[in-house]
C-alpha positions in Angstrom: 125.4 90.1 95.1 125.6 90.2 98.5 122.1 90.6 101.0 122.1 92.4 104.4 119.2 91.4 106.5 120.1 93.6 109.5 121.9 96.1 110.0 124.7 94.6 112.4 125.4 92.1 109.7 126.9 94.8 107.5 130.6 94.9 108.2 133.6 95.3 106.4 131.4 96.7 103.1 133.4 99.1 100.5 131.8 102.8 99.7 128.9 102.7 97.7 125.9 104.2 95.5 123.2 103.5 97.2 119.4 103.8 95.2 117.0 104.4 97.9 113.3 103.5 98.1 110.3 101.2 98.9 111.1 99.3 95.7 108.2 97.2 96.3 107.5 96.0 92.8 110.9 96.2 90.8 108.7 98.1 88.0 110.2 100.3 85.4 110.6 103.5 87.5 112.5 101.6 90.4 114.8 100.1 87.7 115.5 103.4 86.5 116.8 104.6 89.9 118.8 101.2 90.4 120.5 101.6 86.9 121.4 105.0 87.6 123.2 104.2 91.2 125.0 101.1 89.2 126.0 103.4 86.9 127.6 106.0 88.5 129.1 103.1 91.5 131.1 102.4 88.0 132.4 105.7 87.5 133.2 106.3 90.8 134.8 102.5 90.6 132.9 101.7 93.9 130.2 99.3 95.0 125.9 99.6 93.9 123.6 99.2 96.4 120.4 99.1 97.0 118.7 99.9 100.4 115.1 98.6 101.2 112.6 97.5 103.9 111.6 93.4 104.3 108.3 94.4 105.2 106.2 97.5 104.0 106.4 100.7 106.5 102.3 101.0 106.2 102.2 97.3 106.8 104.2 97.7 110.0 102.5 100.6 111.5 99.0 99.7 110.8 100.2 96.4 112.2 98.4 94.5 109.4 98.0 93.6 105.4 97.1 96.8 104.1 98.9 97.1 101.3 99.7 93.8 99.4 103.0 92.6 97.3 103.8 92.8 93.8 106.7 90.9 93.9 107.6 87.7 96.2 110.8 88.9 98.2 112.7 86.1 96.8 112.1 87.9 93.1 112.8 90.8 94.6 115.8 90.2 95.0 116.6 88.1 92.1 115.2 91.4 89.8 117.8 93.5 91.7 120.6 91.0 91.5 119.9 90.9 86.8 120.6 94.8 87.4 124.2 94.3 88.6 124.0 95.2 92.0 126.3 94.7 94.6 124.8 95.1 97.8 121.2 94.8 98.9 120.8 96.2 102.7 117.2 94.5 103.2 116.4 96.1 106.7 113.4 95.5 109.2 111.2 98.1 109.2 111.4 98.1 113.2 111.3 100.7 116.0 114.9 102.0 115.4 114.5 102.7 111.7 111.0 104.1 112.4 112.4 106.3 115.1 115.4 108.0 113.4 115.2 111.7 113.1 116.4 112.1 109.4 119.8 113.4 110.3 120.4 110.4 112.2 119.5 108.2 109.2 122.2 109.8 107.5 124.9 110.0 109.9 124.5 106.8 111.2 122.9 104.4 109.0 124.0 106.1 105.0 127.2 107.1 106.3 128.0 105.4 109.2 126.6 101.6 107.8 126.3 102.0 104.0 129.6 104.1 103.6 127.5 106.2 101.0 130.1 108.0 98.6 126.5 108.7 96.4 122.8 108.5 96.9 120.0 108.2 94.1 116.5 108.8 95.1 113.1 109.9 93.8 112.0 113.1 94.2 108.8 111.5 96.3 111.7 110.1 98.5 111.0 110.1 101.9 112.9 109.1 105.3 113.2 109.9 109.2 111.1 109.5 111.5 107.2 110.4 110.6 108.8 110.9 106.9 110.6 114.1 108.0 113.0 114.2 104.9 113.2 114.7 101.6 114.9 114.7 98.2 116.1 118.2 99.0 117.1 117.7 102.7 118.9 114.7 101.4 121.0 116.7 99.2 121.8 119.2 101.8 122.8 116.3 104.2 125.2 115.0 101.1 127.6 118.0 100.9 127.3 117.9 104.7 128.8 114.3 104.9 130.7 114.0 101.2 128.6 112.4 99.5 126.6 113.5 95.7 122.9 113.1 95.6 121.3 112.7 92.4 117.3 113.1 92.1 115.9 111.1 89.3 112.9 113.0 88.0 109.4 110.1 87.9 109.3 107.8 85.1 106.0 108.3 83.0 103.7 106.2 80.5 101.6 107.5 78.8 100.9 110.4 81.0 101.0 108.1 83.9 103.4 108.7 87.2 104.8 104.9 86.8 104.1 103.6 90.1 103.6 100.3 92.8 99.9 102.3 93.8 98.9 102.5 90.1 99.8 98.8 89.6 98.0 97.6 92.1 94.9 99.4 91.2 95.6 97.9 87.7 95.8 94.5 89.1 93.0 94.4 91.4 90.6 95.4 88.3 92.0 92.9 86.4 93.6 95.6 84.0 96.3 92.7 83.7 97.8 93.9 80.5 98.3 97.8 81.9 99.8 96.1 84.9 102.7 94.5 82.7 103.3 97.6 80.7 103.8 99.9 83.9 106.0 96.9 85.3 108.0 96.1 82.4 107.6 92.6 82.4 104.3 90.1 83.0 102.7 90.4 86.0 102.7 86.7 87.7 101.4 85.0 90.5 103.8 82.2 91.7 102.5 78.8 94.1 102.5 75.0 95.1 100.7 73.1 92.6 97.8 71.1 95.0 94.9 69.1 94.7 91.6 70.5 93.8 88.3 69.0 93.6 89.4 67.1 89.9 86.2 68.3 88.2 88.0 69.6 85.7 89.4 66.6 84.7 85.9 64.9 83.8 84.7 67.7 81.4 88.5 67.8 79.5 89.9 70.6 81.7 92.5 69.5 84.1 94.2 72.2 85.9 96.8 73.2 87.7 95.9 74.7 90.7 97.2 77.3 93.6 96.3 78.6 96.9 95.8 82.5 96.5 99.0 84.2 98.9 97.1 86.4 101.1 99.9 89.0 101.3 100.1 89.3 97.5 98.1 91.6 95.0 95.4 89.4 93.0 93.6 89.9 90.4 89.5 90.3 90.6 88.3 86.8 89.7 87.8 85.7 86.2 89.6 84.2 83.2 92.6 85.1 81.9 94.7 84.3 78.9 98.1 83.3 80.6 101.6 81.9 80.0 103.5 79.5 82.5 107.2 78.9 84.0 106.7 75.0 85.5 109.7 72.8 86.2 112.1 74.9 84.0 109.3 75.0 81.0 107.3 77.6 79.5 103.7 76.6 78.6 100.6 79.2 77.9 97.3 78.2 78.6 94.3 80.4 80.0 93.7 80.4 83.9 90.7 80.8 86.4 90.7 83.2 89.3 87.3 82.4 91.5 85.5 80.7 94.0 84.1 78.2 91.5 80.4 79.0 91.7 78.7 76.5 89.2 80.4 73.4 91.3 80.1 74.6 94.9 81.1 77.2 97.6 85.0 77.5 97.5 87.6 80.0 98.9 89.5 82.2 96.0 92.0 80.2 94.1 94.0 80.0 90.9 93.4 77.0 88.5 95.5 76.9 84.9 94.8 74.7 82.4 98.0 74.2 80.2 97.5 73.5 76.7 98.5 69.7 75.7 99.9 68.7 79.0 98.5 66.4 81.1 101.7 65.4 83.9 100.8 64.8 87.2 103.0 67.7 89.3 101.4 67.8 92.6 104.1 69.9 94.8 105.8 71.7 92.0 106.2 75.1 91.7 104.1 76.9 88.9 104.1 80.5 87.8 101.8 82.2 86.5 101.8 85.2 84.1 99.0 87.4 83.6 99.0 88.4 79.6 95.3 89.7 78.9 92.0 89.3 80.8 89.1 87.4 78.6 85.6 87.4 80.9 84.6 87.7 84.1 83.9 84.4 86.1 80.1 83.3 85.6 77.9 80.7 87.4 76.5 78.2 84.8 73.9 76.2 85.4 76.0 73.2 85.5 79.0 71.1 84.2 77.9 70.4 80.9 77.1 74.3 80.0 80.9 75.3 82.1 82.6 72.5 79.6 81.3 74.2 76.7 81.8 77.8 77.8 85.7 76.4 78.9 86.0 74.9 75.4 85.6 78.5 73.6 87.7 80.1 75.9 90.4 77.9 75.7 89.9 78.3 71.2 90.1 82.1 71.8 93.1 82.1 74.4 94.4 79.5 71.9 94.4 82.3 69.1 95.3 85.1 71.4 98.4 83.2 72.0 99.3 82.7 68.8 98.7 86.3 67.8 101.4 87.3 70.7 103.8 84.8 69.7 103.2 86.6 65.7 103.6 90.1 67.2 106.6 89.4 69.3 105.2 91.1 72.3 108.1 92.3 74.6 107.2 90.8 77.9 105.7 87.7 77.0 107.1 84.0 77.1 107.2 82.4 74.4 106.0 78.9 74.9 107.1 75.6 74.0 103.6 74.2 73.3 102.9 76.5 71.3 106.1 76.4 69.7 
């Protein structure tokens, strides 16, 4: 798969589908769009792409954080590359693209760039300047140009419009578990294992911990029964999200404890997937009361585990210390 980062990198490309949106969280109604374009790039026998922005459009114009990532951009891509994709044209949401009456978006950047032979969208698409198109203007600008334009109606769960909005609402009530359905996979949180304050350790409860990623969607603080990906492995444990009230005043931060593993891996990379939340975060009156409390959470997650490894829960790694 080859990445475009701007647009006077992409030379020399061969006609293509091109799916068009946000496709901010890879989740199961982005997929569908993606699918379709790679699917009819093969019977057209051209190249699949995918065109996206590098930073939000709201993000850019409010000229700060408002609305958070699902995905890392790094696992963006990697999601986009499993579907079979050819091209990814990653561009900067900047003052040209922002600018561009919607005509000129097709003439210059669809046709004139992409060498669009097809288009797939959502029928929420929007483009141009101050979102002046649509599906519908889209089509009308296809059989100007040559190009087919095919509107894939909104993917739905359970009377739900599956969407990034409605994730991250999920997310940031800890509705963990609704998150993962809507996405079609586990929600996860990924991070440099660093030092904490090693309290943990002295009531039987070291973690692993990471620096909440200010740009990312978290979840409310609490405890969670999770499932890791560290150095190539797949562990499940149950995991903290807080600011640690019964040992002090701390920022928000993320602190695993991994069933059976006690390895020192300061500086690796850990992630983290969300499976179910268990309680909310409570301040105890001190370590001795927080040790027990941590020991019957860690005996329930140890059962919920178990019960999803039973079920065969799509979604969810299985783990090799549970194995």
């Amino acid at each position: 798969m080859m990445i475009f980062y701007s647009l006077s990198e992409i030379k020399n490309t061969e006609p293509a589908v091109v799916a068009l949106g946000n496709f901010d969280g890879i989740h199961r109604g982005h997929r569908a769009l993606i699918e379709t374009a790679v699917r009819q790039a093969k019977e057209k026998n051209v190249r699949s792409a995918v065109f996206t922005f590098q930073d939000h459009p709201r993000n850019v114009i409010a000229g700060s954080t408002v609305v958070r990532n699902i995905v890392y951009p790094d696992v963006k891509m990697e999601l986009i590359r499993e579907l079979g994709v050819d091209y990814v044209f990653s561009l900067p949401f900047d003052d040209y693209m922002m600018r561009q009456a919607p005509e000129e978006f097709v003439r210059d950047v669809m046709v004139g760039r992409f060498q669009a032979v097809g288009a797939v969208c959502g029928s929420n698409f929007t483009y141009g300047y101050k979102a002046g198109g649509n599906a519908e203007m889209l089509k009308e600008e296809g059989r100007h140009y040559g190009f087919d334009v095919m509107v894939v109606p909104m993917v739905t769960d359970h009377e739900d419009i599956v969407s990034s909005t409605l994730i991250r609402e999920c997310i940031t009530r800890g509705d963990v578990e609704r998150a993962g359905e809507l996405l079609g996979r586990c929600y996860s949180i990924r991070g440099t294992v660093v030092r904490g304050n090693q309290l943990g350790r002295t009531i039987g409860f070291p973690t692993c911990n990471i620096s909440v990623d200010e740009t990312m969607v978290t979840p409310p603080n609490g405890v969670y029964f999770t499932t890791c990906l560290l150095d190539g492995k797949q562990y499940s444990g149950i995991t903290n999200v807080g600011n640690k009230p019964t040992v002090g005043n701390y920022g928000k931060n993320i602190e695993m404890n991994i069933f059976d593993f006690n390895q020192d891996v300061y500086g690796h990379t850990i992630e983290i997937f969300f499976l179910k939340k268990h309680r909310d975060e409570v301040k105890f009156s001190g370590l001795d009361e927080l040790g027990k409390q941590l020991d019957r959470d860690r005996e329930k997650a140890r059962h919920y585990h178990c019960a999803v490894l039973e079920t065969g829960r799509p979604g969810v790694i299985e783990t090799a210390a549970e194995a």
